[in-house]
C-alpha positions in Angstrom: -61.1 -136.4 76.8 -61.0 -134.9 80.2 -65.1 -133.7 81.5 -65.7 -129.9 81.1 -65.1 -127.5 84.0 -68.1 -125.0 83.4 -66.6 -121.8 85.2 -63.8 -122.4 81.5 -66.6 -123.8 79.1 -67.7 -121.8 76.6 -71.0 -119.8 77.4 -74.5 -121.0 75.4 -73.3 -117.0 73.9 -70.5 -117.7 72.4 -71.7 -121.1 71.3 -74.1 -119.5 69.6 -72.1 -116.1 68.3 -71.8 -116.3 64.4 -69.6 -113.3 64.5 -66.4 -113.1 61.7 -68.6 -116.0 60.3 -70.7 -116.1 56.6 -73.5 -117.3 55.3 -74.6 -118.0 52.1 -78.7 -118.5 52.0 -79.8 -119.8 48.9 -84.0 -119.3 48.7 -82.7 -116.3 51.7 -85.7 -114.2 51.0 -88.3 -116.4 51.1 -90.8 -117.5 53.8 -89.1 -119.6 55.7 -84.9 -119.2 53.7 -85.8 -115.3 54.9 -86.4 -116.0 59.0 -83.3 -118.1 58.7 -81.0 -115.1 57.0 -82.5 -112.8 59.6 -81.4 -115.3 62.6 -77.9 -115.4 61.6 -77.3 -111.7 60.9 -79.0 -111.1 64.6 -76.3 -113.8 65.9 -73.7 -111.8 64.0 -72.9 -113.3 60.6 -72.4 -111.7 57.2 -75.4 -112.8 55.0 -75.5 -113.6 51.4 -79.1 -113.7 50.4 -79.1 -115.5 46.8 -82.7 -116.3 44.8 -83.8 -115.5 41.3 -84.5 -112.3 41.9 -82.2 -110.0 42.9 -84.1 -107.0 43.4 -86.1 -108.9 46.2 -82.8 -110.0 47.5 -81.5 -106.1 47.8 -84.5 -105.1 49.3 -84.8 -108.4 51.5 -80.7 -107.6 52.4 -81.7 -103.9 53.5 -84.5 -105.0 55.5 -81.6 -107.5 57.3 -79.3 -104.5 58.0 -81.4 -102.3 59.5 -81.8 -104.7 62.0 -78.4 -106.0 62.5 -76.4 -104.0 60.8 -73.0 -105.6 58.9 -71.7 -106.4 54.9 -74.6 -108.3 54.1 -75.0 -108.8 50.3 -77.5 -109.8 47.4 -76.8 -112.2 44.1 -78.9 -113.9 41.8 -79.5 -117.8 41.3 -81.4 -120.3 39.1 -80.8 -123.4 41.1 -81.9 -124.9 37.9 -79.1 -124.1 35.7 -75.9 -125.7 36.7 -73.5 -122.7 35.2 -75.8 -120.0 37.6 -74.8 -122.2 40.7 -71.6 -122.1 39.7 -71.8 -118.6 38.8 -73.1 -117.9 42.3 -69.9 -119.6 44.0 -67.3 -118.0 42.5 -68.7 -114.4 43.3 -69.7 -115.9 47.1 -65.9 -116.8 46.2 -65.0 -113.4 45.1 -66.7 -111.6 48.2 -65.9 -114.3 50.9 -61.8 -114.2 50.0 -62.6 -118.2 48.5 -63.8 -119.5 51.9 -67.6 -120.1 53.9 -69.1 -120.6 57.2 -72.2 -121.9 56.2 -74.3 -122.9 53.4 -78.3 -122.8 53.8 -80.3 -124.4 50.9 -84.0 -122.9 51.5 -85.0 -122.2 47.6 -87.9 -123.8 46.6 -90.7 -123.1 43.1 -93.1 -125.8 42.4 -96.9 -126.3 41.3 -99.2 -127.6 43.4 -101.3 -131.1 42.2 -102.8 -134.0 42.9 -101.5 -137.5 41.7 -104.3 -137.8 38.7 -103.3 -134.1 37.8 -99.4 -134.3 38.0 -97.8 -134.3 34.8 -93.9 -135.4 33.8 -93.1 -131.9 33.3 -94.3 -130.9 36.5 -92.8 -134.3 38.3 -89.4 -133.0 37.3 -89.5 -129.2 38.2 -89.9 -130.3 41.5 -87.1 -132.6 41.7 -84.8 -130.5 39.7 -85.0 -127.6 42.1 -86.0 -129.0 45.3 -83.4 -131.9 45.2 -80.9 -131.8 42.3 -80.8 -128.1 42.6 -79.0 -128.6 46.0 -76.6 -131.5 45.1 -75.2 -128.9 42.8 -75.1 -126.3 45.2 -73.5 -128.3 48.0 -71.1 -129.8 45.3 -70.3 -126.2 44.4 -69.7 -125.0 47.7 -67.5 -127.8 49.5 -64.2 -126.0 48.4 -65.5 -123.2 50.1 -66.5 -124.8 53.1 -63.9 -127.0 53.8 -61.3 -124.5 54.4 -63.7 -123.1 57.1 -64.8 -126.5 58.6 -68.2 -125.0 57.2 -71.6 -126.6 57.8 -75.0 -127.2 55.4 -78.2 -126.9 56.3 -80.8 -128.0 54.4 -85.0 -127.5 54.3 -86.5 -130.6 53.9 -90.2 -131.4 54.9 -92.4 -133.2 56.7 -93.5 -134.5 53.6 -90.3 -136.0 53.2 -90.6 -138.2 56.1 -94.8 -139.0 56.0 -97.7 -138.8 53.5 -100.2 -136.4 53.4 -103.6 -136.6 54.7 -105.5 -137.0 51.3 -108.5 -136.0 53.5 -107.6 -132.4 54.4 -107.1 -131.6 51.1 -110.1 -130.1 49.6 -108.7 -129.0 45.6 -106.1 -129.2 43.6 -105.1 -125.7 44.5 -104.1 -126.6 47.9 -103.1 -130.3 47.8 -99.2 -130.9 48.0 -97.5 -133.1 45.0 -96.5 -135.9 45.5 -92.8 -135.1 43.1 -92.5 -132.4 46.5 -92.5 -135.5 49.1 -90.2 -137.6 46.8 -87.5 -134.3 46.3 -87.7 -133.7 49.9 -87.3 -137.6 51.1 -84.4 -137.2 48.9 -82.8 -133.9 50.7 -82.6 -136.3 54.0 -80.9 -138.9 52.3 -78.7 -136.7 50.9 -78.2 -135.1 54.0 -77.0 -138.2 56.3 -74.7 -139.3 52.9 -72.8 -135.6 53.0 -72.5 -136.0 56.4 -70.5 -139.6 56.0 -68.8 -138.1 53.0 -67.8 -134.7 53.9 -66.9 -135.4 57.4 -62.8 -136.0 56.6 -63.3 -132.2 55.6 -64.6 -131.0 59.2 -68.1 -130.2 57.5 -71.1 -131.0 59.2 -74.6 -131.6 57.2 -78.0 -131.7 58.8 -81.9 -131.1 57.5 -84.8 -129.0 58.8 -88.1 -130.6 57.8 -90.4 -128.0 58.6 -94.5 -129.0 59.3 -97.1 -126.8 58.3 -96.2 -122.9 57.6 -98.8 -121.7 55.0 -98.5 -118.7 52.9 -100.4 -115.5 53.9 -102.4 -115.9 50.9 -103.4 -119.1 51.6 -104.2 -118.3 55.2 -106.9 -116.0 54.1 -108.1 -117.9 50.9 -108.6 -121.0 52.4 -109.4 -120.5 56.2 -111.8 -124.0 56.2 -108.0 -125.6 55.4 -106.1 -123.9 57.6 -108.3 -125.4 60.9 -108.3 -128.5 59.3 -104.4 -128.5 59.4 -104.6 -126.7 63.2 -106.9 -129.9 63.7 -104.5 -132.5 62.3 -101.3 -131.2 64.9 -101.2 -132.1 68.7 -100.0 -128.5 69.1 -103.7 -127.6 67.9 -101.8 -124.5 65.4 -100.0 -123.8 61.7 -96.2 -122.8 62.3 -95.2 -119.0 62.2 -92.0 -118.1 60.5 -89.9 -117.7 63.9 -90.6 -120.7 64.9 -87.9 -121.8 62.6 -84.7 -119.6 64.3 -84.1 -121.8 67.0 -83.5 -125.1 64.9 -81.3 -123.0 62.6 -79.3 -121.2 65.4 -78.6 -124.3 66.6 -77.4 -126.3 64.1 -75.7 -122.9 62.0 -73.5 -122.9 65.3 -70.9 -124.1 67.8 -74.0 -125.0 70.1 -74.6 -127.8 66.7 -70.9 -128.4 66.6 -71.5 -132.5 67.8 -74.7 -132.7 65.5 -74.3 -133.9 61.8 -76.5 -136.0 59.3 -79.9 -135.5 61.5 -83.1 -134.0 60.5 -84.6 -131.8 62.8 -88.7 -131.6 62.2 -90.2 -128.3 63.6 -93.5 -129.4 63.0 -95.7 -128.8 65.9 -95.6 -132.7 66.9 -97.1 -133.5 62.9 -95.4 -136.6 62.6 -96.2 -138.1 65.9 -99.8 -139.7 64.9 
C-alpha cells in the first residue's frame, strides 16, 4: 500500500464527521451512554437513544436536538428480556431502512454490595444486564451492521480489568459488587472475541472501561469517599462526564477505522498502581 500524501489524505474532520451515519445508544440517557449520544449528534449522526424509559429518552432526545439539531429518535428497552432487544432492532430496523452505523452498549442497573452481603439474586442481575444483556444486543444488531461495515462500542470498567481497593470503601452503600467486576471482565472478553468473529463482516468491536465518574448524589452524600478516590488516582481527581467524548469520537469514527478488539480505560491513570 503506497504511504499517504497528506495535501490528499483525509482531514482529522472528515475522519471524525459522523454525518449520513446512525447510532443506536443503548443506556443513551444515562451518565455516561448520555455524553456519548451527545458527542455523536455534535459530530453529525442520527441518534437512537433506547433505555427503559422512554419518557426520559424523549426528553433526553430533545435536549440532543437543540444542540445539534437532526432525526434523532427515542425507543424503549429491557436489556433483560431477550424479545424487548429484539423488539428494539426491528424498529432501529424500521427507522434505519434495516441497516446501522454504530451500536453503543452503555445500559447499566445494579445494587450495590459487598461480598458477605451479595446474594444469588443480586449476582445474576448484574450479569444479566451488564454482560448477557449485550451479547444479545450485539447478536441482534450484526445484520444491521454488517451491511454498513458498522462498529460496537462497548462500556466496560475499570473494574473489569483490577480489584477494588476494599479500603476506600467505607459501607455497603458505596462499595462496588463484586458480580459488577466479573460482568464487566466479561464485556472485554467479549469484545476482543467479536472483533475476531465479526471482522469477515467489516465490523469493528472495541470497549471503554471507564475509572471513577460518581453520581451527583453520591458526590454530595459521601464527600469523605469522593477524596479518598481523588486520592487513590495519579491525576489527583474523579472523572466528569466529557471526559468520555474523546474515546468515543475516536473509536465511533474513521479516525478508529484501524482500531478493533482494544479497551480503551479513561481512568485518570487508575490502573497504573
Amino acid at each position: 500500500m503506497p504511504y499517504s500524501n497528506p495535501e490528499t489524505a483525509p482531514s482529522l474532520a472528515q475522519l471524525m464527521s459522523l454525518k449520513g451515519r446512525t447510532a443506536l445508544v443503548v443506556g443513551g440517557a444515562g451518565l455516561l451512554g448520555g455524553e456519548i449520544s451527545h458527542t455523536l449528534a455534535e459530530l453529525g449522526a442520527r441518534v437512537i437513544v433506547a433505555s427503559r424509559s422512554i419518557d426520559k429518552c424523549r426528553e433526553f432526545v430533545a435536549r440532543i436536538a437543540r444542540r445539534a439539531p437532526g432525526q434523532h429518535e427515542a425507543l424503549s428497552v429491557d436489556i433483560t428480556n431477550p424479545a424487548s432487544i429484539r423488539q428494539l432492532l426491528e424498529d432501529t430496523s424500521k427507522i434505519t431502512g434495516g441497516e446501522l452505523d454504530i451500536l453503543v452498549n452503555s445500559g447499566w442497573s445494579g445494587r450495590k454490595n459487598t461480598f458477605e452481603s451479595i446474594s444469588d439474586e443480586d449476582w445474576n442481575l448484574d450479569i444479566e444486564v451488564c454482560l448477557n444483556g449485550v451479547f444479545r444486543t450485539v447478536k441482534a444488531a450484526v445484520p444491521l451492521l454488517a451491511r454498513k461495515k458498522g462498529n460496537i462500542v462497548s462500556i466496560a470498567s475499570m473494574y473489569g480489568h483490577v480489584a477494588p481497593d476494599y479500603r476506600m470503601y467505607d459501607s455497603e452503600r458505596f462499595a462496588n459488587p463484586p458480580s459488577y467486576g466479573a460482568a464487566k471482565a466479561g464485556v472485554i472478553q467479549l469484545t476482543k472475541y467479536l472483533s475476531s468473529f465479526l471482522a469477515p463482516q467489516g465490523i469493528r468491536a472495541n470497549c471503554i472501561s471507564p475509572g471513577p465518574f460518581p453520581f451527583e448524589s453520591t458526590q454530595k452524600e459521601n464527600p469523605d469517599f469522593i477524596e479518598r478516590l481523588k486520592g487513590k488516582n495519579p491525576t489527583n481527581r474523579i472523572g466528569s462526564p466529557p471526559d468520555i467524548k474523546g474515546a468515543a469520537a475516536l473509536l465511533c469514527s474513521d479516525a478508529g477505522s484501524y482500531i478493533t478488539g482494544q479497551n480503551i480505560c479513561v481512568d485518570g491513570g487508575w490502573a497504573v498502581w
